[in-house]
N, C-alpha and C positions, 0 to 999 in steps of 0.2 A: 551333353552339356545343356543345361534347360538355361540360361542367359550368356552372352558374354560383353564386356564392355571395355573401352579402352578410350580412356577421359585425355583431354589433355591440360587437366590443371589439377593441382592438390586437392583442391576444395569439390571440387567434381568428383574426385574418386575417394575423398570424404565421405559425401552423400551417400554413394552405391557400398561404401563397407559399413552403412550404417543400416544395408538392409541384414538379415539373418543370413547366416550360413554361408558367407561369401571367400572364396579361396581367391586369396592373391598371389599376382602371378606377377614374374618380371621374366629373368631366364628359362626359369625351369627346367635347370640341369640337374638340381638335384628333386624340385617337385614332381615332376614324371616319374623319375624311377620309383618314388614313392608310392607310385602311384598305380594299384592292383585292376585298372579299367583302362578299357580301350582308349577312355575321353577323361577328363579333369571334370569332377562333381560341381559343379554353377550352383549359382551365379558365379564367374569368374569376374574377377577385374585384373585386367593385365596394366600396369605400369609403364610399360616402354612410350607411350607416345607422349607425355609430360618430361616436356624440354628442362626445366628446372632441374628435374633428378639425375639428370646425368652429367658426368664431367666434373675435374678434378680445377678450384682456384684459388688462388692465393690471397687472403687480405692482411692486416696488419695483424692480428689477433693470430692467424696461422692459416691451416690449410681446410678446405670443404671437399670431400667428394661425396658425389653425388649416390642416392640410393641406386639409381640403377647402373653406376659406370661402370662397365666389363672390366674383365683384368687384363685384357688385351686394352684395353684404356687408359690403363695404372701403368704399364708396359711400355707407352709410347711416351707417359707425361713427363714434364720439364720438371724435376724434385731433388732434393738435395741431397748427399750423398748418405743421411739420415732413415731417407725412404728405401735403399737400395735392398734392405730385408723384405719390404714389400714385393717390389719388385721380380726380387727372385722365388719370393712363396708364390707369384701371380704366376711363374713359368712351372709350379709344379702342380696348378690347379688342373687335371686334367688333361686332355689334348688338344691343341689348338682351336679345334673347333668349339672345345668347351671354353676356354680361356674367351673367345668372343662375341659367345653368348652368357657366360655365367655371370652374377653382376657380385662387387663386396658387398652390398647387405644383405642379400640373399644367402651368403654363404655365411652371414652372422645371423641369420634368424633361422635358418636352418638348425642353428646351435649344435651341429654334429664335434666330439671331443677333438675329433680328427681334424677340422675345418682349418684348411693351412694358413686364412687368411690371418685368423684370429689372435698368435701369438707376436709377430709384427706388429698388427696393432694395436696389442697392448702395451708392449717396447715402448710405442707411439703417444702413449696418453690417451689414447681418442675415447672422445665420448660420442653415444648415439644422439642424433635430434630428431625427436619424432612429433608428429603433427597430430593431433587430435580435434573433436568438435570444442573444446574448450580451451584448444591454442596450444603453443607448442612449448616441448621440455626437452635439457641434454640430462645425462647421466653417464655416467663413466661406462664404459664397455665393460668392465671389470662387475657393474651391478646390472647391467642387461644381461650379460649371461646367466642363467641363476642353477641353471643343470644340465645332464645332455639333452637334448632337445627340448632344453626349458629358458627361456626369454621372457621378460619383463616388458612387454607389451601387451597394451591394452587392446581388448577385439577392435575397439573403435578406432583406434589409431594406427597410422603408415610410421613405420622408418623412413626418412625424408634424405637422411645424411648421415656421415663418419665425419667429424671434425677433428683435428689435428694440432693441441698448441703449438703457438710459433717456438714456444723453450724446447718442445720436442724434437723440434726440427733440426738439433745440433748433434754434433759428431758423425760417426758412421757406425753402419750397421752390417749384417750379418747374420742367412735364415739355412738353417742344415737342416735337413731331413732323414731318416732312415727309414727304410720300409721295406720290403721280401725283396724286390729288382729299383730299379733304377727309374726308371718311367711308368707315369701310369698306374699309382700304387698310392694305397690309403695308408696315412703314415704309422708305423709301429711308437716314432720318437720324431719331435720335429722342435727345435730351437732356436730363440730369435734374440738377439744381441746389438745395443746401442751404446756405445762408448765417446764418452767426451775425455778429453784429458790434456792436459798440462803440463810443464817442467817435466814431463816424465812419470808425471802423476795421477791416478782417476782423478776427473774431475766431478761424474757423474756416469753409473752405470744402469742402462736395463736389460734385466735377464727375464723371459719369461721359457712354458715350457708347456708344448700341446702334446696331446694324444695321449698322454699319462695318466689324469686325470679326468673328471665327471663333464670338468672344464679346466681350459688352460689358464694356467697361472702364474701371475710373477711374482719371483723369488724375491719380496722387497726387503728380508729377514737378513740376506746374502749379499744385496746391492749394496745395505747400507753399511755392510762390517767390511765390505771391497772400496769403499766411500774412501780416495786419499791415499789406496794402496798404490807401490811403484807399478806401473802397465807391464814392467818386466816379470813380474809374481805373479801375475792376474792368474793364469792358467793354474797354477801348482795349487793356488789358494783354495779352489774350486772343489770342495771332497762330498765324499756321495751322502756321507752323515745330515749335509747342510741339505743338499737336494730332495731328500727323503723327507725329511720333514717338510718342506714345502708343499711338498706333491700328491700326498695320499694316491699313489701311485692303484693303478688297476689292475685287475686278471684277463685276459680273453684271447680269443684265439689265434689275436698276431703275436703275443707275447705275455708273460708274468709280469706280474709287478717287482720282483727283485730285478729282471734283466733290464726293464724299463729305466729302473733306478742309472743304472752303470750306463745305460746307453747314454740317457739326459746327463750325466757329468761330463762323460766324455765328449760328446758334440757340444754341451757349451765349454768345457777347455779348448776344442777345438777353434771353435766359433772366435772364444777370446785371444786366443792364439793369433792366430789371422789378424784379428785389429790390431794387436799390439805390435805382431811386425809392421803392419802398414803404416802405426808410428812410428814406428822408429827408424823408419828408411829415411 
């Protein structure tokens, strides 16, 4: 490692990503394994000691978490029954030990298809806030991702935060996974589910759908012809025609792109299943 450095304010680790060739660091759950050397190629700048980037708060507009909060962070916090898809993609990141070291923007800039955090929070709305020498910008998570390990960040700029509208924060949620075993496994199929509803009615749904694609995606094609259906039908409505087109579904070696297809209908019928009894109790 020929530098390493660990600022503790934004604008400090500003400076030091404005020298050349600088790897940044926060967890490094997923950058080590990346990683074919004994040591992490420096200048490094680690992130963890800037109080700012960590931790999850509420304001009137919605929710912030921070660049560097663990998912063991997401795990513990006070959120509404909206975030609970987070939540449970945060118990399938890995094993504990990774869970409280691994941070959510880390596992968004990582941009792996598979990144469990990623389909929750697009469910979520969130957009990224990142910092730069010429100030700082959000953008929808949906346009930071832009391929598999391809992210719309500038060299010069930090990911600072996940923001959360406060509209997003309604209804409840719901995150399945499929993968070869049960623990400790990169997902074949993983789906994440937000339902608001009414008189018996949608009143607003998000479906999105990871590890099928380049990048995960929501199905907004499907939310909106589900827009006002009975929460009784939700499930039945759900057919693999709709999914398919959303998904430009992949080949590789956990699974084919047809199986992918079937898998992603049935855990979001699943997924919608589950809400709608828990409306209807």
């Amino acid at each position: 490692m020929d530098a390493y450095f660990r600022p503790d304010t934004v604008d400090d680790a500003l400076a030091v990503l404005a020298r050349a060739g600088v790897t940044v660091a926060a967890g490094c759950t997923d950058l080590f394994p990346a990683t074919e050397r004994q040591t992490l190629s420096g200048p490094v700048l680690d992130l963890t000691a800037i109080p700012s980037l960590r931790g999850i708060s509420e304001t009137e507009a919605g929710w912030r978490i921070g660049a560097t909060t663990t998912w063991t962070d997401v795990l513990g916090a006070d959120l509404p029954p909206a975030f609970d898809m987070l939540k449970q993609a945060a118990r399938e990141v890995g094993s504990v030990q990774i869970q409280n070291a691994g941070t959510v923007a880390g596992n968004l800039c990582n941009a792996s298809p598979a990144a469990d955090g990623v389909p929750p929070l697009l469910a979520l709305d969130a957009c990224v806030e990142l910092a730069g020498p010429t100030g700082r910008r959000e953008m929808p998570l949906s346009a930071f991702l832009t391929g598999a390990r391809q992210i719309a960040r500038a060299p010069d700029e930090l990911v600072i935060a996940i923001r959360v509208p406060r509209a997003a924060g309604a209804g409840r949620s719901r995150f399945l996974k499929l993968g070869a075993r049960r623990y400790l496994v990169i997902s074949i199929v993983m789906v994440a589910v937000r339902l608001e509803h009414s008189g018996g009615r949608v009143d607003a749904l998000a479906l999105s759908v990871g590890a099928c694609s380049a990048v995960a995606t929501r199905l907004n094609e499907l939310e909106a012809a589900l827009r006002g259906a009975p929460i009784a039908e939700l499930s039945e409505r759900i057919a693999e025609p709709e999914v398919a087109r959303a998904l430009s579904p992949i080949d590789d070696m956990r699974a084919d792109a047809s199986y992918r297809v079937v898998a992603a209908t049935r855990l979001l019928r699943r997924a919608v299943a589950e809400l709608s009894a828990a409306a209807s109790s």
